[in-house]
C-alpha positions as CSV (number, residue, x, y, z in Angstrom):
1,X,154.9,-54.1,138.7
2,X,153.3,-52.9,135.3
3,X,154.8,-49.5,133.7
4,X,154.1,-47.9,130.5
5,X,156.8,-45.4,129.2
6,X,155.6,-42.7,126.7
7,X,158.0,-40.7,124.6
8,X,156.5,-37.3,123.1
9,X,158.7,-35.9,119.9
10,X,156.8,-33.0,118.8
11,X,153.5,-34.6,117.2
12,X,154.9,-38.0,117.1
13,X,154.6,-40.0,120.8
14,X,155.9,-43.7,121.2
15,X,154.6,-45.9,123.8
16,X,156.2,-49.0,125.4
17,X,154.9,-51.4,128.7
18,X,157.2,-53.2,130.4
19,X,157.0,-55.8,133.6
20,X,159.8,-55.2,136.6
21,X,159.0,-58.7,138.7
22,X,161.0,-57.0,141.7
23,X,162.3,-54.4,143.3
24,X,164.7,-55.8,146.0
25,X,167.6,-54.0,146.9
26,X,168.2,-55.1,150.2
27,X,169.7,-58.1,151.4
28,X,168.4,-61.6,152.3
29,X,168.4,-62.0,156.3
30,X,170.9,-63.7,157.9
31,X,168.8,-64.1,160.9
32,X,165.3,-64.0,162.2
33,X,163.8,-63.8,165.9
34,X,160.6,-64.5,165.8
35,X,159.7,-63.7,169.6
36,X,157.0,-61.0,168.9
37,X,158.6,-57.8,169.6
38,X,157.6,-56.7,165.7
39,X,161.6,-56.6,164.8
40,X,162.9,-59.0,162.7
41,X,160.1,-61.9,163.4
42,X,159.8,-62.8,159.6
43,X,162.1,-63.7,156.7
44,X,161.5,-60.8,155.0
45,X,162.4,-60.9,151.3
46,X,159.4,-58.8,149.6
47,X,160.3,-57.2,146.5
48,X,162.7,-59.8,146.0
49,X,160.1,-61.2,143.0
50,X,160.2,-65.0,145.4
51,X,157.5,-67.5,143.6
52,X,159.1,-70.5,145.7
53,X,160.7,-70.7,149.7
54,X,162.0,-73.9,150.7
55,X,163.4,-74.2,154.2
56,X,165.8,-77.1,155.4
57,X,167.0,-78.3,158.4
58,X,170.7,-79.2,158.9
59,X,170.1,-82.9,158.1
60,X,168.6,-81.6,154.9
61,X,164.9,-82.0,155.3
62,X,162.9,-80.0,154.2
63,X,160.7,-78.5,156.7
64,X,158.6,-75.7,155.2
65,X,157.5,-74.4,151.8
66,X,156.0,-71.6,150.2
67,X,154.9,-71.7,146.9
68,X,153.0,-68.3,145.2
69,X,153.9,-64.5,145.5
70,X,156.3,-65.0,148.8
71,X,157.0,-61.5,150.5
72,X,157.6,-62.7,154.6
73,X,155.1,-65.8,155.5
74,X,157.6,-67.8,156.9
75,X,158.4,-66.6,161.1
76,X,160.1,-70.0,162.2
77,X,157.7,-72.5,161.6
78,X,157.7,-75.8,160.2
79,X,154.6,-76.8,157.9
80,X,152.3,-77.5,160.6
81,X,153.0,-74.1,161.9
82,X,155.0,-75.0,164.6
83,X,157.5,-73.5,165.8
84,X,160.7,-74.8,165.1
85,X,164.2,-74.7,167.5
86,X,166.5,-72.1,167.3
87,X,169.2,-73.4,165.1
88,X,170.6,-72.5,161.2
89,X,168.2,-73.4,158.3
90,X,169.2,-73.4,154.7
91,X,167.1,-72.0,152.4
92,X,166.6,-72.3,148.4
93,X,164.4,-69.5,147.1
94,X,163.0,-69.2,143.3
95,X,162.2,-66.4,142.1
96,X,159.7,-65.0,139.3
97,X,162.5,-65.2,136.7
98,X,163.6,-68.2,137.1
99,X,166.8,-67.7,139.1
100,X,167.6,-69.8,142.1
101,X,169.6,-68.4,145.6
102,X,170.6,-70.5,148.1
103,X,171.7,-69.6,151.6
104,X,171.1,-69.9,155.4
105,X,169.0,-67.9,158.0
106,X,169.5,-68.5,162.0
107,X,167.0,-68.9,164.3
108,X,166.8,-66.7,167.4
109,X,163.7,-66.9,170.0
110,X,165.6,-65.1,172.6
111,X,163.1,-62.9,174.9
């Protein structure tokens, strides 16, 4: 997001932009069940500024990437868009500034 500040000192005003590449304040799932009730289907982590998802399986292959602005594409699919078992998947997110997180997310299809 794009903001531009102006100061106004009597007849004198300052201006300054500045970029804020996220506004996350929430925390990364721990869990997703992508079964279609609209509650917790997707890894959710918009606003969290996310250029790149990788997601692993416990062997450590990787079985799905995102790369671009990432908010919650990924619902438990590998990257043929099938869906993958329930089970823990580790995950390795980038995000806009250059930082790295690591972490895990279960799977839960559970109707």
């Amino acid at each position: 997001m794009d903001f531009t500040v102006a100061v106004t000192d009597g007849a004198c005003t300052t201006t300054a932009s500045f970029t804020v590449d996220g506004t996350f304040c929430g925390t990364i799932p721990r869990g997703i069940s992508p079964n279609g009730d609209s509650l917790n289907d997707t890894f959710d982590l918009g606003g969290m500024g996310v250029r790149h998802l990788s997601i692993f399986n416990r062997y450590g292959t990787e079985v799905y990437s995102y790369k671009g602005s990432y908010t919650n594409q990924w619902h438990g699919q590998d990257r043929d868009g099938k869906d993958l078992p329930d089970a823990t998947y580790f995950y390795s997110i980038t995000k806009q500034d250059g930082s790295t997180v690591t972490g895990w997310v279960y799977i839960n299809r559970q109707y």
